[in-house]
C-alpha positions as CSV (number, residue, x, y, z in Angstrom):
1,X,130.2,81.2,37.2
2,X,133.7,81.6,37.9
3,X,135.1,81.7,41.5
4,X,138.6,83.3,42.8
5,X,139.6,83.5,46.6
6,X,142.7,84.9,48.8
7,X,143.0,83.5,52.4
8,X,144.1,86.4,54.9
9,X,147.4,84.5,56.1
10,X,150.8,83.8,54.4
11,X,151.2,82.3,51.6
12,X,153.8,79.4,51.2
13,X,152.4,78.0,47.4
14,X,149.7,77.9,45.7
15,X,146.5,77.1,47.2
16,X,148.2,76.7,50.3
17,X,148.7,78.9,53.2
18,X,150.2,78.9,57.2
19,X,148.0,81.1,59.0
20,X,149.2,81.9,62.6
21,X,146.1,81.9,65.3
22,X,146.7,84.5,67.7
23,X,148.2,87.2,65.7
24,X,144.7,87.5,64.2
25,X,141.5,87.6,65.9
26,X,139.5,86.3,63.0
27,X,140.0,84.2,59.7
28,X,139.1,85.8,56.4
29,X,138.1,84.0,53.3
30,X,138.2,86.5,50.5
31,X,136.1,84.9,47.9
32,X,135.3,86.3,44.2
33,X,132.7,85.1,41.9
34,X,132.0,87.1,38.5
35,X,129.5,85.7,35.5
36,X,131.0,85.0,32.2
37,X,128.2,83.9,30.8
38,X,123.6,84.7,30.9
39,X,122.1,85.6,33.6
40,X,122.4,83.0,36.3
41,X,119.0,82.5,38.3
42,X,119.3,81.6,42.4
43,X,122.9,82.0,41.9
44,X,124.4,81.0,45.0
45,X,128.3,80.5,46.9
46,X,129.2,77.3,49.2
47,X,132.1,77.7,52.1
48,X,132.6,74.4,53.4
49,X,134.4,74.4,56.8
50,X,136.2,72.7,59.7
51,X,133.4,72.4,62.6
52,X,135.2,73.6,65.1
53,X,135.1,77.3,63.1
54,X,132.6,79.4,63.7
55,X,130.8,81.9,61.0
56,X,131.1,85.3,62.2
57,X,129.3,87.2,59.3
58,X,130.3,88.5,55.5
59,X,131.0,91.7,54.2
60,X,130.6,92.1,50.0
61,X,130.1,95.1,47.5
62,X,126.6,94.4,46.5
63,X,123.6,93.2,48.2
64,X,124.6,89.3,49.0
65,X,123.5,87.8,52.1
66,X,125.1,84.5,54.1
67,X,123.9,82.3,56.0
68,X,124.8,79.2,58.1
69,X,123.5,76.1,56.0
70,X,124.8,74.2,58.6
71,X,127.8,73.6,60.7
72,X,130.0,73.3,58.5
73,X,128.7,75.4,55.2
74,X,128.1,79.0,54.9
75,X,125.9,79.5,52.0
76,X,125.9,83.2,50.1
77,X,123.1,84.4,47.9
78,X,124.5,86.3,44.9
79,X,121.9,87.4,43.0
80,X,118.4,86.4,41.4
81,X,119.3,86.8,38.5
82,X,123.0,87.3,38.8
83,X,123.6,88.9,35.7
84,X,126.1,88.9,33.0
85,X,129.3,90.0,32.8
86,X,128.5,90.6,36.7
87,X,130.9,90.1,39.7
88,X,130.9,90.3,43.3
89,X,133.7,90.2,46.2
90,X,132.6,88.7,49.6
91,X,134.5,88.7,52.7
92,X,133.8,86.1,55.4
93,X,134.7,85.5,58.5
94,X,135.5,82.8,60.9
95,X,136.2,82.8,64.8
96,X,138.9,80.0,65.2
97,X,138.9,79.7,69.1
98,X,137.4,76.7,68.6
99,X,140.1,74.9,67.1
100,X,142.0,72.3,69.0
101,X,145.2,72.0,69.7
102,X,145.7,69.1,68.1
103,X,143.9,70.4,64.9
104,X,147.6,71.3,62.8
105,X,145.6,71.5,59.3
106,X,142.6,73.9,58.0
107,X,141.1,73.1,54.6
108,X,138.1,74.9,52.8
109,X,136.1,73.8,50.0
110,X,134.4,76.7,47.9
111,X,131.8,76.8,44.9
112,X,129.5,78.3,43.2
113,X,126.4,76.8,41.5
114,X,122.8,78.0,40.3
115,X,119.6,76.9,38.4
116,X,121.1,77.7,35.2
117,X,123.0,75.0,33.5
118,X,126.7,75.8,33.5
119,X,127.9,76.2,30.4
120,X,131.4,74.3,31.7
121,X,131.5,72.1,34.8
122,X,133.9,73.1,37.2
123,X,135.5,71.3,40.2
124,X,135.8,72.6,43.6
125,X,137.8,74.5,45.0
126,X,140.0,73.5,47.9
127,X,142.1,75.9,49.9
128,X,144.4,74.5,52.6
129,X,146.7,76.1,55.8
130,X,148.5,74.4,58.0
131,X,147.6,75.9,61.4
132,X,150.3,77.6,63.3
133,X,149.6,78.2,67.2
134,X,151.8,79.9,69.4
135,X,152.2,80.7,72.8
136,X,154.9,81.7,74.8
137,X,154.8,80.0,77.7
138,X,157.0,80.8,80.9
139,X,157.5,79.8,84.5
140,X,159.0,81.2,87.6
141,X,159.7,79.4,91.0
142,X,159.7,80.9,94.4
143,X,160.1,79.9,98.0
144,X,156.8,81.3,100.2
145,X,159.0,80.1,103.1
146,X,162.6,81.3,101.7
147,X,164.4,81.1,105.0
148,X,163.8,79.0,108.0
149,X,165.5,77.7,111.2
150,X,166.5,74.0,112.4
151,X,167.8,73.5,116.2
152,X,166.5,71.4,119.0
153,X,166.9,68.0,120.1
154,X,167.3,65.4,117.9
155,X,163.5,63.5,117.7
156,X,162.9,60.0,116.1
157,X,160.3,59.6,113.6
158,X,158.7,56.9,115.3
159,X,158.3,59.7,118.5
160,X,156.5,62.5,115.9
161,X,152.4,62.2,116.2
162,X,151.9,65.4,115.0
163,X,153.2,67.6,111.5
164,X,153.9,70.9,113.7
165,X,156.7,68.2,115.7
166,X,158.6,67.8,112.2
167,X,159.6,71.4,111.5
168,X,158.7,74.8,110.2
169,X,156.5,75.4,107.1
170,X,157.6,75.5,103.9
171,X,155.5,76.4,100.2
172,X,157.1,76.5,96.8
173,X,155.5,78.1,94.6
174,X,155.5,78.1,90.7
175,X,153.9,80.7,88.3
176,X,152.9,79.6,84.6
177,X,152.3,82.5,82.5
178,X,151.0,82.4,78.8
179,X,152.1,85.7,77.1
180,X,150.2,84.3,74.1
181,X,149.2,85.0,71.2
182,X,146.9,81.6,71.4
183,X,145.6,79.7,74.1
184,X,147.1,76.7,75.5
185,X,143.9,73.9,76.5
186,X,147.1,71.4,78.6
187,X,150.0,72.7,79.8
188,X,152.3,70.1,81.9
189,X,154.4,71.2,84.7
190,X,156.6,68.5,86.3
191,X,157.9,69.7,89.5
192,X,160.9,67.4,91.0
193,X,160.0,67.7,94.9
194,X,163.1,66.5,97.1
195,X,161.7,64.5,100.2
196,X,164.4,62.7,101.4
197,X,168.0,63.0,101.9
198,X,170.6,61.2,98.9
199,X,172.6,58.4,100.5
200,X,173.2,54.7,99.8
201,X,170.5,53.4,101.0
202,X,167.3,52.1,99.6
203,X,165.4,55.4,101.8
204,X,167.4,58.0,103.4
205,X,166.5,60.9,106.2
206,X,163.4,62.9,105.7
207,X,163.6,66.3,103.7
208,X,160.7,68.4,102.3
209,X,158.0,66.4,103.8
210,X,154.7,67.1,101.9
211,X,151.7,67.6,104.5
212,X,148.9,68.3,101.6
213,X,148.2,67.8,97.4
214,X,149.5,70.8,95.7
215,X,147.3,73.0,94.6
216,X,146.3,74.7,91.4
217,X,145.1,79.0,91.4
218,X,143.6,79.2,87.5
219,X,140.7,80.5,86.0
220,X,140.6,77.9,83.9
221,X,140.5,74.1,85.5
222,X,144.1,71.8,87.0
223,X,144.8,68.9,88.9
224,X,148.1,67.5,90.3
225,X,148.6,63.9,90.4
226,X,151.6,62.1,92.4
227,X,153.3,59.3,91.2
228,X,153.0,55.4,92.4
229,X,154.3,54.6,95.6
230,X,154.1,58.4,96.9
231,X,150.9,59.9,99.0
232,X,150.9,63.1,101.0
233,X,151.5,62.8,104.3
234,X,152.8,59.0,104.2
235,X,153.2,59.0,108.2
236,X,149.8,60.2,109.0
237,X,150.5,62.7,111.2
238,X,147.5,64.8,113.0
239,X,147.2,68.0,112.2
240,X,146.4,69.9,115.4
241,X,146.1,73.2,115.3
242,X,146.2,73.7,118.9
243,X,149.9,72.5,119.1
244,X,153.0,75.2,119.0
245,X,155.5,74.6,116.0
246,X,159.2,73.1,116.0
247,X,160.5,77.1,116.6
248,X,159.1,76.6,120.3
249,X,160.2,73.7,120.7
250,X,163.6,75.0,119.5
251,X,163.5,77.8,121.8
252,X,162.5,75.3,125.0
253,X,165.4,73.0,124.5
254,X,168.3,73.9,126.5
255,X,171.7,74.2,125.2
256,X,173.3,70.9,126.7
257,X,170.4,69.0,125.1
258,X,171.1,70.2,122.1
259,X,175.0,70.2,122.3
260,X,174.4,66.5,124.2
261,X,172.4,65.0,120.7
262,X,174.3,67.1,118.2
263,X,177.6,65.4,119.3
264,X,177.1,62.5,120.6
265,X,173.8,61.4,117.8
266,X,176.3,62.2,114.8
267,X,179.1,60.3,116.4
268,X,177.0,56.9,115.8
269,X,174.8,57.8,112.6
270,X,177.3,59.0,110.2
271,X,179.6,55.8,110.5
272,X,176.9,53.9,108.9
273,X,174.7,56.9,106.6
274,X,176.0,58.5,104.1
275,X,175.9,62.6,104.6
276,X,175.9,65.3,101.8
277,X,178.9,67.0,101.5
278,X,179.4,70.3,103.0
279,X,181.0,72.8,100.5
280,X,182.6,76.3,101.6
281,X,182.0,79.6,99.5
282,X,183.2,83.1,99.8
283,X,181.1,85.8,99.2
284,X,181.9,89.0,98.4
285,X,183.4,90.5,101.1
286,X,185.7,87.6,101.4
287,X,184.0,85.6,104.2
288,X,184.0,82.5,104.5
289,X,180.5,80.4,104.3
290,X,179.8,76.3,105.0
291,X,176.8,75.7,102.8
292,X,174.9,72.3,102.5
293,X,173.1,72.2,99.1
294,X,170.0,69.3,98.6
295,X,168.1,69.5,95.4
296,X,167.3,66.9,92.7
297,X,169.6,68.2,89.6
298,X,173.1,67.4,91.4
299,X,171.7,63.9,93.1
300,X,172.1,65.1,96.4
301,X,168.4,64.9,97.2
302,X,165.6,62.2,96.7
303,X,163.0,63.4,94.5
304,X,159.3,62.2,92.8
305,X,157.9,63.9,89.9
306,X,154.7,66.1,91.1
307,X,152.7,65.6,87.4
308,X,151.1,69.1,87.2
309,X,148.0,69.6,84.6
310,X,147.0,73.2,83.6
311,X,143.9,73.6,81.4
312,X,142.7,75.9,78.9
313,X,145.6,78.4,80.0
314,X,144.5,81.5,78.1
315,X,146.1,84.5,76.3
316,X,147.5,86.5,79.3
317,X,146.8,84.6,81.8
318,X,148.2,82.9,84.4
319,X,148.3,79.8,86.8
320,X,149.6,79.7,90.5
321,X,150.9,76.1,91.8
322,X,151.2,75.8,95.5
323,X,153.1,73.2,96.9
324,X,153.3,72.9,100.8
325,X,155.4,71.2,103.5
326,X,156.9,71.0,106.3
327,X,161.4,70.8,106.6
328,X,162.1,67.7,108.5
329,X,163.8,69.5,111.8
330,X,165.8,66.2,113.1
331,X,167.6,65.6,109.8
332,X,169.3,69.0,109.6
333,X,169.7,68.9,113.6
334,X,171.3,65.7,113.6
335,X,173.0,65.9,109.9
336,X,174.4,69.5,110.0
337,X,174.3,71.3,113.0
338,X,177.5,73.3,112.5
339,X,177.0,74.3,109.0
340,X,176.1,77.9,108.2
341,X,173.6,77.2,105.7
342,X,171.5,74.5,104.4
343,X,170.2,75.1,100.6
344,X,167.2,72.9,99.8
345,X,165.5,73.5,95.7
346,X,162.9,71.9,94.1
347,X,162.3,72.6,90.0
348,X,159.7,72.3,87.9
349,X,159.7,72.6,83.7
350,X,156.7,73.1,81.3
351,X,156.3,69.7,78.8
352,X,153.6,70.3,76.0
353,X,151.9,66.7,75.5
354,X,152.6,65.2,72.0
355,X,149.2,65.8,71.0
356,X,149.2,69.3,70.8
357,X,150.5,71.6,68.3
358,X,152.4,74.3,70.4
359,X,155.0,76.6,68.9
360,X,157.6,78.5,71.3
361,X,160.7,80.6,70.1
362,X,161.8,81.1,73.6
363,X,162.3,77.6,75.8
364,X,164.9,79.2,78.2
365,X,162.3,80.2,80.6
366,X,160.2,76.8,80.4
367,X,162.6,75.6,83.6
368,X,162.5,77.1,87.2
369,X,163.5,76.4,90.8
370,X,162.4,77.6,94.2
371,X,164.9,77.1,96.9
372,X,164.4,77.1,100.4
373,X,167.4,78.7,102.8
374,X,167.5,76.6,106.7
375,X,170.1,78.0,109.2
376,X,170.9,76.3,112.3
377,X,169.4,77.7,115.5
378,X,171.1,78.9,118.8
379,X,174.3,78.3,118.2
380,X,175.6,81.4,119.7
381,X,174.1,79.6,123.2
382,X,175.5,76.0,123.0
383,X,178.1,75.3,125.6
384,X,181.7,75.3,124.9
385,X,183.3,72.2,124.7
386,X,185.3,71.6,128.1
387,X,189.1,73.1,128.3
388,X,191.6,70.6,128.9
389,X,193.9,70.3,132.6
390,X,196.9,71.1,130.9
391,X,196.0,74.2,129.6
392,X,194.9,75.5,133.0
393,X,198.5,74.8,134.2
394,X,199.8,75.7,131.9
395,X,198.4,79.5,132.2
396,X,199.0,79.2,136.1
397,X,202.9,78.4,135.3
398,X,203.0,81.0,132.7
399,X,201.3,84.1,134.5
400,X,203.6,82.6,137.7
401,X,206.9,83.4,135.3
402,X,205.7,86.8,134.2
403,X,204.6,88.2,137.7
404,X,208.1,87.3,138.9
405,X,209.4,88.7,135.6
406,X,208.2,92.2,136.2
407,X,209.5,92.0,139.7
408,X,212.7,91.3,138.7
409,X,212.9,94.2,136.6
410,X,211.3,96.8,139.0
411,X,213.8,95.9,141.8
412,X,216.4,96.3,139.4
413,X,215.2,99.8,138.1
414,X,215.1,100.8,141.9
415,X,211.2,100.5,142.2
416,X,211.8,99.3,145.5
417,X,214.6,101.9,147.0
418,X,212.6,105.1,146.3
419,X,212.3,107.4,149.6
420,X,209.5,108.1,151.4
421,X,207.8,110.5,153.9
422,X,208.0,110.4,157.6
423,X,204.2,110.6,158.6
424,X,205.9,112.1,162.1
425,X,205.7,115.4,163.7
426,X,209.7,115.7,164.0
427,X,210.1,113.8,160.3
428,X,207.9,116.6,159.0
429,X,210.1,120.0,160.9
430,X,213.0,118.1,159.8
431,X,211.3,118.3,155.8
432,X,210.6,121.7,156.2
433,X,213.9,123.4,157.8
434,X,215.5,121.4,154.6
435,X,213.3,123.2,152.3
436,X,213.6,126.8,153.8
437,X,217.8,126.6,155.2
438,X,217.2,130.7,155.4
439,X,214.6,130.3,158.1
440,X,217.1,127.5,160.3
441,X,218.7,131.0,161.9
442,X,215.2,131.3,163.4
443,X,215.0,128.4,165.3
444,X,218.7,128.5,166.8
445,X,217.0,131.9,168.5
């Protein structure tokens, strides 16, 4: 019996093969045995197999029939008695979801034996493929919360007891899609999450402070895991639902309390704390714009590492990561209260562990950010600060000048020499007889 095979995949030399899961649904053995010799009684074929394929069923030109030996063996029955000169081609097939990701090489063993003594011993025949898996993975960042408002008095950490005192809501949220062709079983998303202010100091002013875990929207299974030293929530702060936000607190506070810790709070702090740098754009109708921008790729945020597991991330599919918070009202307040913006961004990249076999083409899009846009509140209400004396006098003196100025001129122009009526009888006869001399003859009569 003499045996002959072609692996549905591409061929790199002989008697091996790369074969890309994904871009097919199945593996195909093609296998042919023909009989150069007599008849061959119980003539049978041998696939031998990785355990984590799984035997789909075989298609050949004559009347053979496979079966599962076991879990790793499909075993063909060619003929009884396979006769001479005889051949036969059998297709089977494999479903390779089962592969793992760490599984880079494939090999088969085929043969063919029977009752009949072989007339020459042949060895096995092994046919190897190096396993190609790819998936194009992607991710996008958004803000939930994109824009939000700071404003308020300025309130100490130790005087919070509650989350809705620190500030308004915030969620970032990241989307992991695999356009495929194969399945992913651990994707890693590291999200840098920026919870305190940079400065010079061993822990700086409050940012992005995390109220929950983040949380994980998959079909398949996900966990997020923080690293040492960082919990959520670190203050313990109630969460009571019954209690208004920061914006009504915002909205409550009255513009000399605000202008009162905005001036004379800063005054103190920022001789001894280091504060970002404010930066000024134009945009593109040529105004001008103060912007404050806090993230952890320029260093002008504190950040952690969020350690984001994804598993068994399908073909298609996608995962949702949620990651909620609440903007730390005082810092902005106290920090930046005449800015016009305040940019805060988190970002998060994909990382394939080391022990799976992953190919990409396209890692441009494994990187994201989701950036949150704070504006100060009520500015338009603060109180101006107060005018000095001397520019009060100075107006008085200066309006003084002009009103004699004008008087000057009038009386020289003859403003004040014009004539004007007699509200008399006799002052009005005297008017008309000037204005009608042909009528005076009248009144000598």
């Amino acid at each position: 019996l003499t045996v002959s095979y072609f692996l549905l995949a591409s061929s790199v030399k002989p008697d091996f093969y790369e074969l890309f899961l994904g871009e097919r649904e199945e593996i195909v053995v093609e296998v042919k045995v023909a009989n150069v010799g007599e008849s061959a009684y119980e003539a049978q074929l041998f696939i031998v197999h990785s355990q984590n394929l799984n035997y789909i069923a075989s298609k050949s030109n004559d009347s053979v029939i496979c079966n599962l030996y076991n879990a790793t063996i499909v075993s063909c029955s060619i003929g009884n008695p396979f006769k001479k000169d005889k051949a036969v081609d059998i297709q089977v097939r494999f479903d390779p979801k089962g592969l793992e990701d760490n599984e880079s090489q494939l090999g088969f063993t085929i043969f063919a034996n029977s009752t009949s003594k072989e007339v020459k011993e042949k060895q096995p025949i092994v046919l190897q493929a190096t396993v190609l898996k790819r998936a194009e993975l992607s991710i996008k960042g958004s803000a939930k919360t994109q824009w939000a408002f700071y404003g308020g008095p300025v309130v100490g950490e130790s005087a919070i007891k509650h989350l809705n005192e620190v500030g308004p809501k915030v969620s970032h949220v990241y989307e992991v899609f695999n356009e495929g062709p194969w399945k992913v079983s651990t994707v890693e998303v590291r999200i840098s999450w920026p919870y305190e202010v940079a400065n010079d100091k061993a822990h700086g002013k409050w940012l992005l402070y995390m109220e929950e875990m983040p949380t994980i929207q998959a079909l398949g299974d996900g966990e997020c895991i923080l690293p040492p030293g960082h919990v959520v929530n670190p203050l313990k702060l109630q969460d009571n639902a019954n209690l208004d936000d920061i914006d009504s607190i915002i909205q409550s506070s009255t513009p000399s309390t605000i202008l009162y810790n905005h001036t004379n709070h800063i005054r103190t702090t920022r001789d001894t704390e280091k504060v970002v740098n404010t930066r000024t754009i134009i945009d593109k109708d040529g105004h001008r714009h103060r912007v404050v921008a806090m993230n952890c790729k320029a260093g002008t945020a504190k950040c952690f590492d969020i350690v984001c597991y994804i598993y068994n991330l399908q073909r298609k599919q996608e995962a949702i990561i949620s990651v909620k918070a609440r903007l730390w009202n005082s810092t902005l307040v106290e920090d930046y209260p005449k800015v016009d913006m305040v940019k805060i961004g988190s970002n998060a990249r994909i990382v394939i562990p080391s022990n799976i076999v992953i190919q990409q083409e396209n890692l441009k899009d494994d990187y994201a950010i989701a950036e949150t846009i704070a504006y100060p509140d009520l500015l338009d209400q603060q109180e101006a600060e107060p005018v000095p004396v001397w520019i009060y006098i100075v107006a008085a003196v200066a309006g003084m000048l002009l009103f004699i100025l004008l008087t000057l001129i009038l009386r020289k122009l003859g403003f004040f020499k014009r004539r004007r009526p007699d509200p008399t009888l006799s002052g009005n006869l005297e008017k008309h007889r000037d204005d009608n001399p042909e009528n005076e003859a009248l009144f000598k009569h």
